[in-house]
C-alpha positions in Angstrom: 56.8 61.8 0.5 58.3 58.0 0.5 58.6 57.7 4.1 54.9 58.9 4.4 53.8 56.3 2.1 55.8 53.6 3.5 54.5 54.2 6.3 51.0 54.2 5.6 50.7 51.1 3.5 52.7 49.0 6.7 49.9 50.5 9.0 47.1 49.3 7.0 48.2 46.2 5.7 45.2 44.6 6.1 43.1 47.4 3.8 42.3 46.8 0.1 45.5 48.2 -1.7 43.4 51.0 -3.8 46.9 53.1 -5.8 44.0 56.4 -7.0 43.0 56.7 -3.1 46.7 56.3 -1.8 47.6 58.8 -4.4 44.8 60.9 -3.8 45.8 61.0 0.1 48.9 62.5 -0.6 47.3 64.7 -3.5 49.4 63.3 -6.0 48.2 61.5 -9.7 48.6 58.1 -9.7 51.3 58.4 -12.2 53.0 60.9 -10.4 53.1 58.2 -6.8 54.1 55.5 -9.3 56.5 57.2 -11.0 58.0 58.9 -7.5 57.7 55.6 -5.8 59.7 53.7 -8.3 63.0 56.0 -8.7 63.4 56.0 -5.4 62.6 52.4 -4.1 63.2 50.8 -7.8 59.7 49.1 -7.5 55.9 50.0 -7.3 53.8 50.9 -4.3 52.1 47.6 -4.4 55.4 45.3 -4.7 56.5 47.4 -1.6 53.0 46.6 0.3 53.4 42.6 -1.2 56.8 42.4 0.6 55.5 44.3 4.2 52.3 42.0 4.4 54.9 38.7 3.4 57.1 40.8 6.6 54.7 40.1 9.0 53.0 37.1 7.8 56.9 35.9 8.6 56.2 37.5 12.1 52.9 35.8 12.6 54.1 32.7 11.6 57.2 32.3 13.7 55.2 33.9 16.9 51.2 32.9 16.5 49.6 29.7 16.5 46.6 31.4 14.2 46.0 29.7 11.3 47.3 30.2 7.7 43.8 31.5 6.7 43.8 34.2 9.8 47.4 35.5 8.8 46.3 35.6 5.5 43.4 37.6 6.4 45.3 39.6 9.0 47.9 40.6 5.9 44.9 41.6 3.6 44.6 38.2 1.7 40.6 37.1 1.6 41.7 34.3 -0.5 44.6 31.5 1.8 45.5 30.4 -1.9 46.7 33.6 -2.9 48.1 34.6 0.2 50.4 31.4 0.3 51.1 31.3 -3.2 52.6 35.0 -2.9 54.3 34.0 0.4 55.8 31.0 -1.5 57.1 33.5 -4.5 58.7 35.9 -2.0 60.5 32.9 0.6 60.5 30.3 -1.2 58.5 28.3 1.0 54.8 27.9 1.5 53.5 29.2 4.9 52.8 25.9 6.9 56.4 24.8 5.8 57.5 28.0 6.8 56.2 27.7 10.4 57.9 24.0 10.5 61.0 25.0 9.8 60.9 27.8 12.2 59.6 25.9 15.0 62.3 23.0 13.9 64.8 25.7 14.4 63.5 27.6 17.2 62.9 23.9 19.5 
C-alpha cells in the first residue's frame, strides 16, 4: 500500500492534500494510513507530499524561468509566502536564492 500512496500524492502534487479522502481511496481509516505510513517511511503522508512538492519545485527552479508564484502554485501552494517559507525549511534557502545559485553554478 506505500508504494500506491507514494505514488499518488507525487501525481497530484498540485491537489489540496485532504488525509480522510487519501485514506478513503485506499479504504483505509485515517489512523490506520497514518499509522501504516509512519512505520514504514518514519514520517506522515503529508511530510512525504511537503518533501515531493519541495522535489520538484527544486526541478522547476533549476529548469523554468516561471516565476516563484507559478511554481508555488504548480506545487499546490496558493499562498508564494508559504510555499517559500517551506522551501526555505526543507533547503535551506529561499526559492529565488535557490535559482541564483543554481544558475551561478550551472553558467
Amino acid at each position: 500500500m506505500l508504494m500506491v500512496v507514494m505514488r499518488r500524492l507525487d501525481q497530484n502534487l498540485a491537489a489540496r492534500y485532504d488525509l480522510a479522502a487519501l485514506a478513503g481511496t485506499f479504504n483505509v481509516s485515517t489512523r490506520t494510513l497514518l499509522r501504516r505510513f509512519a512505520d514504514e517511511t518514519g514520517r506522515s503522508p503529508l511530510a512525504y507530499l511537503q518533501s515531493a512538492r519541495v522535489r520538484r519545485a527544486r526541478h522547476l527552479l533549476e529548469t523554468t524561468d516561471r516565476t516563484v508564484a507559478g511554481i508555488a502554485t504548480a506545487v499546490g501552494y496558493q499562498d508564494p509566502g508559504t510555499f517559500a517559507a517551506l522551501f526555505a525549511r526543507h533547503t535551506g534557502q529561499r526559492p529565488r536564492d535557490y535559482r541564483a545559485a543554481f544558475r551561478r553554478d550551472a553558467g
